[in-house]
C-alpha atoms as a printed R data frame, in Angstrom:
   type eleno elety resid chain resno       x       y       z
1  ATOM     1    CA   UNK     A     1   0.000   0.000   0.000
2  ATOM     2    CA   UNK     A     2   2.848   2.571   1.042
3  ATOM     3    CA   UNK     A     3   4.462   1.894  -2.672
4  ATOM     4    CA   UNK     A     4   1.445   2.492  -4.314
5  ATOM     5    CA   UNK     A     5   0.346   5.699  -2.336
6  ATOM     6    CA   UNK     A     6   4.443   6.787  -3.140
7  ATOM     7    CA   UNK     A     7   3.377   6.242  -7.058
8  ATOM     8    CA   UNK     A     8   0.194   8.294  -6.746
9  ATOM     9    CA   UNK     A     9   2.561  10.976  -4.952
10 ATOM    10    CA   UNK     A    10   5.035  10.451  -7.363
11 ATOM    11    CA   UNK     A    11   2.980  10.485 -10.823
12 ATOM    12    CA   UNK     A    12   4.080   6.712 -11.570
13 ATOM    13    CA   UNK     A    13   1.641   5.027 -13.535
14 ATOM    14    CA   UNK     A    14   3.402   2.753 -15.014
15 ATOM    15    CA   UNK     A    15   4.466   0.985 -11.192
16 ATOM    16    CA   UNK     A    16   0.717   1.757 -10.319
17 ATOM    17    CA   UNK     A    17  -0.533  -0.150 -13.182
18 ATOM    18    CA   UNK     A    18   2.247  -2.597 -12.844
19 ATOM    19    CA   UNK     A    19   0.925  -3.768  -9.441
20 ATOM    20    CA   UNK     A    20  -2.593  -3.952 -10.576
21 ATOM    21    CA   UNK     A    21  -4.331  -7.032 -10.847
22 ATOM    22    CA   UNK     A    22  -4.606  -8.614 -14.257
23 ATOM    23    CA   UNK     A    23  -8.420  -9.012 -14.194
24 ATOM    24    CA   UNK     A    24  -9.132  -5.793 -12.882
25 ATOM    25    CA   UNK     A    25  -6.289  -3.247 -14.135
26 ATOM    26    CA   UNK     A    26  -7.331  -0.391 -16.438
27 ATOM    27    CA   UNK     A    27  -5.717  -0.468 -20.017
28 ATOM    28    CA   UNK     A    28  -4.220   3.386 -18.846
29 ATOM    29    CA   UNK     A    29  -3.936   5.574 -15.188
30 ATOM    30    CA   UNK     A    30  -4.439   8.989 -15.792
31 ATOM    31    CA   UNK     A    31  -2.794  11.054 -13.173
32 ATOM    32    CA   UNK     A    32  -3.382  14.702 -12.350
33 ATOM    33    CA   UNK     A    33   0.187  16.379 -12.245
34 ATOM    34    CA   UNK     A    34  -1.588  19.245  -9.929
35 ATOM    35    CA   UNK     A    35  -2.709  16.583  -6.883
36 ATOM    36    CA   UNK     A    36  -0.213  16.580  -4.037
37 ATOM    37    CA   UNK     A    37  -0.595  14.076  -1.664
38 ATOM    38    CA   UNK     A    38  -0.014  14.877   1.746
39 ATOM    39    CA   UNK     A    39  -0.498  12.174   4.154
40 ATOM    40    CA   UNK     A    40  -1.422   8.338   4.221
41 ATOM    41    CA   UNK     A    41  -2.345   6.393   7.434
42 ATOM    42    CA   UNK     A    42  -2.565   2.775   6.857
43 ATOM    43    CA   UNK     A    43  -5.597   1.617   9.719
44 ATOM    44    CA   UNK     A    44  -5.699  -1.842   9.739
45 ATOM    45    CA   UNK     A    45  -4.427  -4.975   7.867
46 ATOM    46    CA   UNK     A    46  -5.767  -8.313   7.333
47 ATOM    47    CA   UNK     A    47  -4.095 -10.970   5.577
48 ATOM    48    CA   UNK     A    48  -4.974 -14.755   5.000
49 ATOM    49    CA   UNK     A    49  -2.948 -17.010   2.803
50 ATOM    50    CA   UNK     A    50  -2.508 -14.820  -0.656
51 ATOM    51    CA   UNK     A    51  -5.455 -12.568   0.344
52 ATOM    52    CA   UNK     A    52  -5.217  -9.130   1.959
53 ATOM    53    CA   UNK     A    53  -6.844  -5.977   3.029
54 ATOM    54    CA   UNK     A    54  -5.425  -2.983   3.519
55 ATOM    55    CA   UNK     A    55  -7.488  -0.164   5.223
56 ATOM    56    CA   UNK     A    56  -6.599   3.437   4.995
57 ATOM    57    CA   UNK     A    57  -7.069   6.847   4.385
58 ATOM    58    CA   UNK     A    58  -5.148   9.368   2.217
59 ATOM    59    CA   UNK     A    59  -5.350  13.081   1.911
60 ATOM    60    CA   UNK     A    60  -4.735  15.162  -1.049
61 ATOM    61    CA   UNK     A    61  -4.613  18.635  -2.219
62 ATOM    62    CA   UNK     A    62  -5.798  20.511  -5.312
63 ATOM    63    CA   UNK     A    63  -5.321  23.683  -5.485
64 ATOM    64    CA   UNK     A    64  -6.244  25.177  -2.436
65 ATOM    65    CA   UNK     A    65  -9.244  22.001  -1.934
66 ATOM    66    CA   UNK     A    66  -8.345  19.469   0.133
67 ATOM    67    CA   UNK     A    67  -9.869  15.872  -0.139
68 ATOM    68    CA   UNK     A    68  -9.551  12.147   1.900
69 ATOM    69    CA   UNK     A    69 -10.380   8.765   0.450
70 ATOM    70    CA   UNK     A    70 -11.156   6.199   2.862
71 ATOM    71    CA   UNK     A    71 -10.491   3.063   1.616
72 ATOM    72    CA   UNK     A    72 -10.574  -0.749   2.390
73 ATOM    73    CA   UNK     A    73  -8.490  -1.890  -0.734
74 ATOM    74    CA   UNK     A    74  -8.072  -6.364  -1.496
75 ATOM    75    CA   UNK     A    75  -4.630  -7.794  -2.765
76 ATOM    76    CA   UNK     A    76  -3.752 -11.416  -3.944
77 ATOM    77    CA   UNK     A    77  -0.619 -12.852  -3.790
78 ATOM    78    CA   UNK     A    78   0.693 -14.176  -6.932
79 ATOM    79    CA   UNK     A    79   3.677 -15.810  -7.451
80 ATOM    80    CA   UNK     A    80   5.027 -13.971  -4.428
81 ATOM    81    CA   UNK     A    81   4.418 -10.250  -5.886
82 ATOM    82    CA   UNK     A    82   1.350  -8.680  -4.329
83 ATOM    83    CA   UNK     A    83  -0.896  -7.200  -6.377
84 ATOM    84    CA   UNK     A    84  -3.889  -4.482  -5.938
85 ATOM    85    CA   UNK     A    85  -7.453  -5.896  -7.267
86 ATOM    86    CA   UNK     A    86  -9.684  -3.284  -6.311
87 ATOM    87    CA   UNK     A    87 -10.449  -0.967  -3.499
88 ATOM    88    CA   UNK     A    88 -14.074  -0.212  -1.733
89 ATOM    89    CA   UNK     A    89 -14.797   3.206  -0.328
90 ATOM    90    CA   UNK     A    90 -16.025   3.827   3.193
């Protein structure tokens, strides 16, 4: 989760979409250069076998509007890599 919010921060689609799932990664990411990301808390973790959760929030900034997504986001394990499948808000 920490790489992936780095990416976002960093404007790195291709390492976002390179640790997307297969089945559920989008043919392209785009990124808006003008989002800064300021802060990521990871909440809670849950992982069982290849299968994980990762709760958290993150807060960004556009221009001077400031937003959070709360997330509970699922990985699988494949081959040893972890990968992101898809993310519900809360």
């Amino acid at each position: 989760m920490r790489s992936r919010y780095a990416a976002f921060a960093l404007g790195n689609a291709g390492y976002l979409l390179a640790t997307w799932h297969p089945a559920t990664r989008p043919v392209e990411l785009p990124l808006d250069p003008a989002q800064d990301f300021l802060l990521l808390k990871v909440l809670a973790t849950h992982e069982n076998g290849d299968s994980a959760t990762v709760e958290f929030a993150a807060r960004s900034r556009v221009g001077q509007r400031t937003q959070e997504l709360h997330e509970v986001s699922r990985f699988v394990r494949v081959d040893g890599r972890w990968f992101y499948v898809d993310g519900m808000g809360t």
